[in-house]
Every structure is written in C-alpha cells, then in structure tokens.
C-alpha positions in Angstrom: 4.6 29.7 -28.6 6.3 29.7 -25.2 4.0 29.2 -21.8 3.6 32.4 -19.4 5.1 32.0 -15.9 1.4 32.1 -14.8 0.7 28.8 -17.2 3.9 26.4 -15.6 2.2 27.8 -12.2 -1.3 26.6 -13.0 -0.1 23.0 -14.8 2.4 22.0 -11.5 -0.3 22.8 -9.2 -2.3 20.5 -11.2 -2.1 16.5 -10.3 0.8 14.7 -12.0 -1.4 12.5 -13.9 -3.4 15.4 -15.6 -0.6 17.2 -16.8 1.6 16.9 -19.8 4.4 17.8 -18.8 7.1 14.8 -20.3 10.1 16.5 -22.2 12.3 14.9 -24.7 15.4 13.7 -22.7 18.7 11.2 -23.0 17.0 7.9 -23.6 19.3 6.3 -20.3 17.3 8.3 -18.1 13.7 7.5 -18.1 10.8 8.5 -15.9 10.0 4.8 -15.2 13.5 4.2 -14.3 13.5 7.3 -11.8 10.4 5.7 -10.1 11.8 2.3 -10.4 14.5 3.6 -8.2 12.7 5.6 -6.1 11.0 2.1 -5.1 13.8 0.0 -4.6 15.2 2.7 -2.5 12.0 2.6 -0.9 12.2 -1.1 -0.1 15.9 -0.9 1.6 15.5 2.4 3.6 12.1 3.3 3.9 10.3 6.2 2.4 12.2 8.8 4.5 15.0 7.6 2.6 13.6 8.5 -0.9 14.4 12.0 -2.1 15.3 13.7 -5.4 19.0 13.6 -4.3 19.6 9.8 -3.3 17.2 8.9 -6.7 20.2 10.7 -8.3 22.7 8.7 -6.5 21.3 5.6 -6.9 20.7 6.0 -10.5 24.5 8.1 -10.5 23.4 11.2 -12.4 23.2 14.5 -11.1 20.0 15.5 -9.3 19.1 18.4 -12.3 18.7 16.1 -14.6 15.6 13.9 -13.0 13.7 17.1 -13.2 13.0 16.7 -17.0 10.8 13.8 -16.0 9.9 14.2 -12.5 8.7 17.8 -11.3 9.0 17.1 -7.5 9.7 14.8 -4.8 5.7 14.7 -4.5 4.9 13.7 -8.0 7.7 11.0 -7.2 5.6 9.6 -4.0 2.7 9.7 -6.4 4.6 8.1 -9.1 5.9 5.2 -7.1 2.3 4.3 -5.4 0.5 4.1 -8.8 3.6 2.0 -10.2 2.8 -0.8 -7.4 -0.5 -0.4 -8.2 -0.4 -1.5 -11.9 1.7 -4.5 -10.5 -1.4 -5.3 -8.7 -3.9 -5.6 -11.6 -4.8 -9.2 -12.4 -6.4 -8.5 -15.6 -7.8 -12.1 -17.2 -6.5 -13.9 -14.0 -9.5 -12.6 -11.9 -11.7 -15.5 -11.1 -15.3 -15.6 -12.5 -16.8 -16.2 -9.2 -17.4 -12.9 -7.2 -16.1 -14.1 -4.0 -13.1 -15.8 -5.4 -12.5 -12.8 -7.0 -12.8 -10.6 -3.9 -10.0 -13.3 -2.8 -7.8 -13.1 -5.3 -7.8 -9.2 -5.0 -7.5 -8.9 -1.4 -4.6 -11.4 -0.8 -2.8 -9.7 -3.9 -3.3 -6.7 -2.2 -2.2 -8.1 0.9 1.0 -9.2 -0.2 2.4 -6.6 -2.0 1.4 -4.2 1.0 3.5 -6.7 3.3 6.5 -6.6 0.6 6.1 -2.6 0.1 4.5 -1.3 3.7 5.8 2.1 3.1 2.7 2.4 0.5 0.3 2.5 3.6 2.6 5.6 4.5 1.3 7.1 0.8 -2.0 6.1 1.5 -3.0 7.8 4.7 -1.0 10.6 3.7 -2.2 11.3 -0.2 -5.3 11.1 -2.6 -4.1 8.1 -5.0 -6.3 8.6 -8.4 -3.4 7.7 -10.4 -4.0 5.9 -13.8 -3.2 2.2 -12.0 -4.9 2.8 -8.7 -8.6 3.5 -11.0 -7.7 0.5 -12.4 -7.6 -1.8 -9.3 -10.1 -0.1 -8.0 -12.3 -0.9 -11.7 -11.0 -4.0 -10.7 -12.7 -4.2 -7.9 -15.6 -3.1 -8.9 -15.6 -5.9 -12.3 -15.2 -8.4 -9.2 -18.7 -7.9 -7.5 -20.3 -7.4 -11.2 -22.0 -10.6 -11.2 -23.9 -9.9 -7.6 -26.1 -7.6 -10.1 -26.3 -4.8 -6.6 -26.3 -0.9 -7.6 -23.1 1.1 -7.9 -23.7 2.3 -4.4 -23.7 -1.2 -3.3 -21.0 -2.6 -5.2 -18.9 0.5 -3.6 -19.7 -0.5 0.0 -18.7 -3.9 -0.2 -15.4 -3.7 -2.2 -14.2 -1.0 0.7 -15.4 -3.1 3.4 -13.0 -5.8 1.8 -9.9 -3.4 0.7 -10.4 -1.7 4.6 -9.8 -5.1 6.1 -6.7 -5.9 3.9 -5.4 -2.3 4.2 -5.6 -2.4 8.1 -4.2 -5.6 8.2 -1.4 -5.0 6.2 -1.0 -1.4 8.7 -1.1 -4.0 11.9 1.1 -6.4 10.9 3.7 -3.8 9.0 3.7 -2.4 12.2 4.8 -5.4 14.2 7.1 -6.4 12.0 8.6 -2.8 12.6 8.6 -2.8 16.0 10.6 -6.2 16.5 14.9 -5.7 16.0 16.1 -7.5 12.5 19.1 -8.6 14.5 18.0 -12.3 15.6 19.4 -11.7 19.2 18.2 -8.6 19.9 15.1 -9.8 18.4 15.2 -12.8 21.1 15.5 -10.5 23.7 13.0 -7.6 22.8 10.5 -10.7 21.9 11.0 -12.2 25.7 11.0 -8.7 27.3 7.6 -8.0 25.7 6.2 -11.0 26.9 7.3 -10.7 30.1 5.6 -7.4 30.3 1.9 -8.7 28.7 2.2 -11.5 31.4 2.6 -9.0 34.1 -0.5 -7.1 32.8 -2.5 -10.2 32.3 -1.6 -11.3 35.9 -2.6 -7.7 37.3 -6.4 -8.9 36.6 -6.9 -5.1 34.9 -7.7 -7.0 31.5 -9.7 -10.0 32.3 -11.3 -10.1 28.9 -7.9 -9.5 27.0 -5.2 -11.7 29.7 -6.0 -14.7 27.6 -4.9 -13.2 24.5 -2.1 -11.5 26.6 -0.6 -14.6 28.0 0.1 -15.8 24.7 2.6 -14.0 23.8 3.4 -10.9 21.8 4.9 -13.1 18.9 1.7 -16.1 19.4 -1.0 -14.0 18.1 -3.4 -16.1 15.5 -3.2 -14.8 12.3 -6.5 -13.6 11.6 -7.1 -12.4 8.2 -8.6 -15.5 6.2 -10.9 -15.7 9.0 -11.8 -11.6 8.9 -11.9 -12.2 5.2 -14.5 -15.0 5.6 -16.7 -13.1 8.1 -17.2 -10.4 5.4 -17.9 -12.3 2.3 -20.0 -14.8 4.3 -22.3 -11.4 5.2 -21.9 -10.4 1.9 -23.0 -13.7 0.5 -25.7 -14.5 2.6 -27.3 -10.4 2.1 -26.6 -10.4 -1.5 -25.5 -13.8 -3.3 
C-alpha cells in the first residue's frame, strides 16, 4: 500500500527521531556518513557553511541522493547535535561519587562544546530530544542518584550544573571568535583591545570593574573550576 500525499505531510512535520522514514539505498552512502560530514564541515567553516549542497560536495555525490537518508537541512542540524551527544555519554566511566560524577560530566561537556562551539548555535536555536541528548541527560540524572533528592530536585541541580558549563562554553567560544587566527593580527587586535579597557578603567566610570579591566582582555582568570566548585559546594552542603 502506497502513503497519501496527506501521510508524507503528517510524518516530515513530525521530529526526525519519531519517524521512520530510512529507505534502502547504495551501501557507500550512509546516513551516519552524511552527518559525519555535515560535522567536519561544521568544524572547518562553521555551521553557516553546512548545507545539503556542500554535504554533497564534500562527500562528492550529487545533492539528490542524500535525500534518501536525510529529509532536510533541519533534520541534518538535528542529526549532527544528537551525534556529538552520544560521543558525550560516559557510560561505565561515570564515577560512583555524585560530585565526581557531576565533574566528569560537566568538563566532558565542556570540552567537546570548546572543540564543536557551533553546537551552542543548535542549542539556543532548537529543541534537542534526540535519542543521545535523553541519554546525557539520563546521564545526568544517574549522576545525582545517590543524593536520594526527588526528581524535581535532581532536575534543579543537574541544570544548574549543565547552565554553568553551557554559558561557559558560549563566553569563551565567543572570545575565541572575536580574536584574528592570524598571530599578527591577533597581536595587534589583542594590544588594541587593551588599550581601549585601560582607557575605560582610567575614565573612573567603572570603579568596581577597572581592576578587572586593567588586566587585560587576554589576562582574564579562568573561572570555571572555581564556578563549578561554588555549585557543588551548595549542593553538598544542602543535600549531601
């Protein structure tokens, strides 16, 4: 029995991960390998960069035939975010302990956002329930098991933790960003910048900030062991 125009409608308006839609292709082609690509285009370019066509490029077939497996550039986006994701599970490698656990997790999850920072981009912009994302986030969830809190509980403190590594990973991407790659340019943008958060510091307009300011654009502490800390000290001392 063939599906009605109204049934393809209804299943791609449906999420990705709830519909069947995986058709016999030639074995080279593969959806994994589409979103493998996708990623590594991801990685060079930036997600701008990722689109139905250069997949195709980069993979040299012709942009029809990734349609089989993937029904839209959309479904790619998602595709590539839940990829990372299961990359990010660490399965029987998460610590016993629930704060080394929380740890483990959030520096994981730091890292790979600081390799792959075009995943924040996914994040702010689309609801991730893909297959791997429930499973970090069961993750998680496993990692704050032994504090014996409710659900509601658990919930609260594993978002506190994943909000502090997420906007992390967003301030640092974006710093990163914002500084040239070429080494002199870099140099100069870097002493340019500095000049300018002296002059402000100097002005007396920021008196609680000038120390801060004075240091340097490229000086700043890096703070997130110690932003971890302050959480699961609070967490330890309400809970543990």
């Amino acid at each position: 029995m063939t599906r009605s125009a109204d049934e393809d409608a209804q299943r791609d308006a449906a999420p990705v991960w709830a519909r069947n839609d995986r058709r016999p292709r030639r074995r080279t082609l593969t959806r994994e390998s589409i979103v493998s690509a996708a990623v590594a285009i991801a990685d060079r370019d930036g997600l701008d960069a990722v689109s139905i066509r250069s997949v195709a490029a980069y993979l040299d077939v012709r942009p029809m035939s990734l349609y089989g497996h993937v029904s839209s550039k959309d479904d790619l986006l998602d595709l590539m975010f839940d990829q990372l994701a299961g990359e990010n599970v660490l399965g029987d490698e998460l610590p016993e302990h629930w704060r080394e656990a929380l740890e483990a997790i959030a520096r994981r999850t730091r890292d790979q956002g600081l390799a792959h920072p075009w995943t924040i981009e996914l994040l702010v912009d689309r609801m991730q329930l893909g297959p791997n994302t429930l499973r970090v986030l069961d993750e998680w969830m496993r990692a704050v098991a032994p504090l014996a809190v409710s659900a509601e509980t658990a919930w609260s403190i594993v978002t506190a933790v994943n909000d502090h590594t997420v906007g992390y990973v967003t301030r640092v991407s974006a710093q990163r960003r914002a500084v040239p790659t070429d080494p002199a340019a870099a140099d100069e943008w870097t002493s340019t910048v500095d000049n300018y958060l002296t002059e402000r510091a100097d002005s007396g307009d920021y008196p609680h900030l000038a120390p801060l300011l004075r240091h340097g654009f490229a000086t700043q502490p890096d703070n997130f062991e110690a932003g971890l800390s302050y959480l699961l000290d609070r967490i330890e001392e309400e809970h543990a």
